[in-house]
C-alpha positions in Angstrom: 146.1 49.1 78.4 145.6 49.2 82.3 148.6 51.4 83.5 149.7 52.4 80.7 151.2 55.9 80.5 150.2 58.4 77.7 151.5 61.4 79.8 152.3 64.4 77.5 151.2 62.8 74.4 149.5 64.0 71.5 145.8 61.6 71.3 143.3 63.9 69.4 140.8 62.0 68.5 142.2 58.4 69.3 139.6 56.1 69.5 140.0 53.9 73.2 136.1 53.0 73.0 135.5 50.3 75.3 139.1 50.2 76.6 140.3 48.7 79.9 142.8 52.0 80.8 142.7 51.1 84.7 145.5 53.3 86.4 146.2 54.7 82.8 148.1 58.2 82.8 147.0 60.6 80.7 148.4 63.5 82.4 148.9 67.3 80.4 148.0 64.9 77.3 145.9 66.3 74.4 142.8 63.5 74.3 140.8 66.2 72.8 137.7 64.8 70.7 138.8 61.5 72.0 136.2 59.0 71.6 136.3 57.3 75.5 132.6 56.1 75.3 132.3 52.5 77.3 135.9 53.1 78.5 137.0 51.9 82.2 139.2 55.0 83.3 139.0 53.8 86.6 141.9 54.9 89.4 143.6 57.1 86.2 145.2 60.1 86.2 144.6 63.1 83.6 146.0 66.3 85.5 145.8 69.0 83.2 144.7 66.6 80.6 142.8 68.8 77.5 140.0 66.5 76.7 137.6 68.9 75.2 134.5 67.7 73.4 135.7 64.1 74.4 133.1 61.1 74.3 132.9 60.0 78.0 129.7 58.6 77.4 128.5 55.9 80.3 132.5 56.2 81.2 133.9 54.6 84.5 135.9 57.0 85.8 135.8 55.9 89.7 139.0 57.4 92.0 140.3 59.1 88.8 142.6 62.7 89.2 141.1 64.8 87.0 142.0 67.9 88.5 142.3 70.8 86.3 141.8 69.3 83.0 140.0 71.0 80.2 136.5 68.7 79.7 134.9 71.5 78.0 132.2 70.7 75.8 133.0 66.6 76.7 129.7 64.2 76.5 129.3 62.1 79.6 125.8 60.7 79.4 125.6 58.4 82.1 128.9 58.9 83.1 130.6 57.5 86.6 132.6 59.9 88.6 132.2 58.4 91.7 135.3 59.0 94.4 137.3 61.3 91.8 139.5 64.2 92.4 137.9 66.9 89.8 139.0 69.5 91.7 139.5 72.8 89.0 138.6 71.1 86.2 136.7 72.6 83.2 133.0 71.4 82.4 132.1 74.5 80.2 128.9 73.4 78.3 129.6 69.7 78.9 126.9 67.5 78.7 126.4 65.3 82.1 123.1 64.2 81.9 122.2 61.5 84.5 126.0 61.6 85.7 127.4 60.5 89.1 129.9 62.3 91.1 128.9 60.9 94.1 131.5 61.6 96.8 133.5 63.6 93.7 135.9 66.4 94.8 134.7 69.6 92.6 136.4 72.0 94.5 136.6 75.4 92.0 135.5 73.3 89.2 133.7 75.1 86.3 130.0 73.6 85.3 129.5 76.8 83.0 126.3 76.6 81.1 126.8 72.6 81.7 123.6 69.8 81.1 124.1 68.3 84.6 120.2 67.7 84.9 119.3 64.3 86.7 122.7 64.0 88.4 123.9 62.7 91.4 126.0 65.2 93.3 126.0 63.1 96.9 128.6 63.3 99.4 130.0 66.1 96.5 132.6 68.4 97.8 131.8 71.2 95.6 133.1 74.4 97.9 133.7 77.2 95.4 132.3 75.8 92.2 130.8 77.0 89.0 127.4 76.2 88.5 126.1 79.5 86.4 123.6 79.1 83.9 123.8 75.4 84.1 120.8 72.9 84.3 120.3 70.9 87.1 117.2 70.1 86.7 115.8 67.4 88.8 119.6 66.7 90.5 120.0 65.1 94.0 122.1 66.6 96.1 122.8 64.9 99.2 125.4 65.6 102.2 126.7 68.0 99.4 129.2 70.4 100.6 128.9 73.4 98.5 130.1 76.6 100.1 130.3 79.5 98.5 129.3 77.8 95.3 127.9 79.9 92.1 124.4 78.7 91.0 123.8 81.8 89.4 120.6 81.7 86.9 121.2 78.3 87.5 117.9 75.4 86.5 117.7 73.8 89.9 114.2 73.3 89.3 112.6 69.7 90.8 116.4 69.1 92.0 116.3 67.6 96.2 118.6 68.7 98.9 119.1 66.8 101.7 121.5 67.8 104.4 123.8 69.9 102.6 125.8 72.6 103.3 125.7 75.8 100.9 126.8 78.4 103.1 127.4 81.9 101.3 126.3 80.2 97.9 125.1 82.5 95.6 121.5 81.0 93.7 120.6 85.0 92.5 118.7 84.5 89.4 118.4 80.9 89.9 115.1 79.0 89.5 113.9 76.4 92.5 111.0 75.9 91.4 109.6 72.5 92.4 113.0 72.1 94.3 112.9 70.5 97.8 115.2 71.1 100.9 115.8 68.8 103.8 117.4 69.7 106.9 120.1 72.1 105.3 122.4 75.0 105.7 121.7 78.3 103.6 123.1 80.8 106.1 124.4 83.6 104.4 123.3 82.6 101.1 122.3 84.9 98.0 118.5 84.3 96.7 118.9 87.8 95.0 116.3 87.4 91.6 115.8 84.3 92.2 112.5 82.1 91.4 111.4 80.8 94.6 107.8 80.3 93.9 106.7 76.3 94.6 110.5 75.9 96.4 109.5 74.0 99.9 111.6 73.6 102.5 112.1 71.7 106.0 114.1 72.6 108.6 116.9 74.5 106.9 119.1 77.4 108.1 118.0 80.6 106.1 119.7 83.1 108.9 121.4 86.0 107.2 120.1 84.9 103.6 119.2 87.5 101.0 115.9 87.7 99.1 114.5 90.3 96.7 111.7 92.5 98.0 108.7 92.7 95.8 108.8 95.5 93.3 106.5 98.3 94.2 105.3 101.1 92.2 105.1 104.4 94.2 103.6 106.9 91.7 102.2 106.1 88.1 99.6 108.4 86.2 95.9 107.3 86.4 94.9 104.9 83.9 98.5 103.6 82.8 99.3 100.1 83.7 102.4 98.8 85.0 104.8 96.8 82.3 104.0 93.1 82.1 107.7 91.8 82.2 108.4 88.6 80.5 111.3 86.5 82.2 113.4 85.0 80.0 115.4 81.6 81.4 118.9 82.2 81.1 119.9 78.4 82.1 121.2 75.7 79.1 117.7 73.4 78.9 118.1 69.8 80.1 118.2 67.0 77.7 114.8 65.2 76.7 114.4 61.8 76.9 114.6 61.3 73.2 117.3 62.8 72.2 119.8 61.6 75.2 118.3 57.8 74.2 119.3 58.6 70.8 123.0 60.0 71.3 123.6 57.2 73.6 122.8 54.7 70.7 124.8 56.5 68.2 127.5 56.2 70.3 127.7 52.4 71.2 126.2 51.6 67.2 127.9 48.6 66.3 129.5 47.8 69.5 128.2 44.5 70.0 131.1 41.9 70.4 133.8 44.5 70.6 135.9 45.0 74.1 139.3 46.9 75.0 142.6 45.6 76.3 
């Protein structure tokens, strides 16, 4: 099914496991629930596609256009993005576990509440983006351009930066805990709330950044202790190992011998 065009067309929940759909067109189509698990999407084009809570598991989806489609809820375990243009698309609560977008345009795309823990965001473009409340828990980021990006209560705990640019990104709320930063731009940045404690940090622009002062208590009444304030995470958790084994073997159960056109 290489180049075949399925723009406009009505595909909830058609199964293409496995499928060759090199150069495919799936543009403004309704995919939606579509199982695509295995599938070579490779050099396709799904503009404004509606592929919520699609199976994209351990997809190939290399120099795609995926720009504004709806892959809310989609799960991508594994998942190659590598070279794609995903530039407004919708990842709200998508799973992306272990995902690459490596050299991926995510230019004002939406990772709402996403699982992108374990990714690989390198050579990203990712100016404007929507990272709130999403884990990225042990992500690489690497030459990642992310200007003015929202991490906002964000998991970016054990995640590595290495020469990236995140100028006027807002991480307020976020947690960095265990994060490390090479050699990268935060200048202007928004570290409002955020958890900071255990974050290290090598030669990286901080000038004009925002931090929150510690909280000091001017007057109290003898004897009376301050509250003990329990933070509460409001990031999605990563996937465990166990669980993200097991979805991946549910998905390709009874694959063995089978292969699309």
């Amino acid at each position: 099914m290489s180049g075949a065009s399925f723009t406009g067309a009505l595909l909830s929940g058609a199964d293409f496991r496995y499928s060759k759909l090199i150069q495919a067109r799936f543009d403004t189509c309704d995919l939606s629930s579509g199982r695509l698990q295995g599938a070579d999407l490779s050099h396709s084009s799904a503009q404004g596609a509606l592929l919520a809570n699609a199976i994209l598991i351990r997809s190939a989806i290399i120099g795609a256009t995926f720009a504004a489609a709806n892959l809310s809820g989609v799960v991508a375990l594994e998942s190659n993005w590598s070279g794609s243009n995903l530039d407004a698309a919708n990842f709200r609560s998508a799973e992306l576990a272990r995902a690459v977008f490596a050299g991926a345009s995510l230019a004002g795309a939406s990772c709402f509440y996403a699982d992108v823990s374990y990714a690989d965001l390198t050579s990203a473009l990712a100016s404007g983006a929507d990272f709130e409340r999403a884990s990225l828990f042990g992500a690489r980021f690497e030459r990642t351009g992310a200007s003015d990006a929202s991490f906002e209560y964000a998991d970016l705990r054990s995640a590595v930066f290495i020469r990236c640019n995140f100028e006027r990104a807002s991480f307020s709320g976020a947690s960095l805990s265990g994060a490390r930063a090479f050699n990268c731009n935060f200048k202007n940045a928004n570290f409002y709330w955020a958890e900071t404690e255990g974050f290290e940090h090598q030669n990286c622009d901080f000038s004009g950044a925002t931090f929150s002062q510690p909280v000091k208590v001017e007057y109290r009444p003898r004897g009376v202790e301050a509250p003990c304030i329990k933070v509460v995470p409001l990031y999605r958790s990563a996937i465990t190992e166990e669980p993200h084994r097991e979805i991946i073997d549910a998905a390709f159960a009874g694959s063995a011998g089978q292969s699309g056109t």
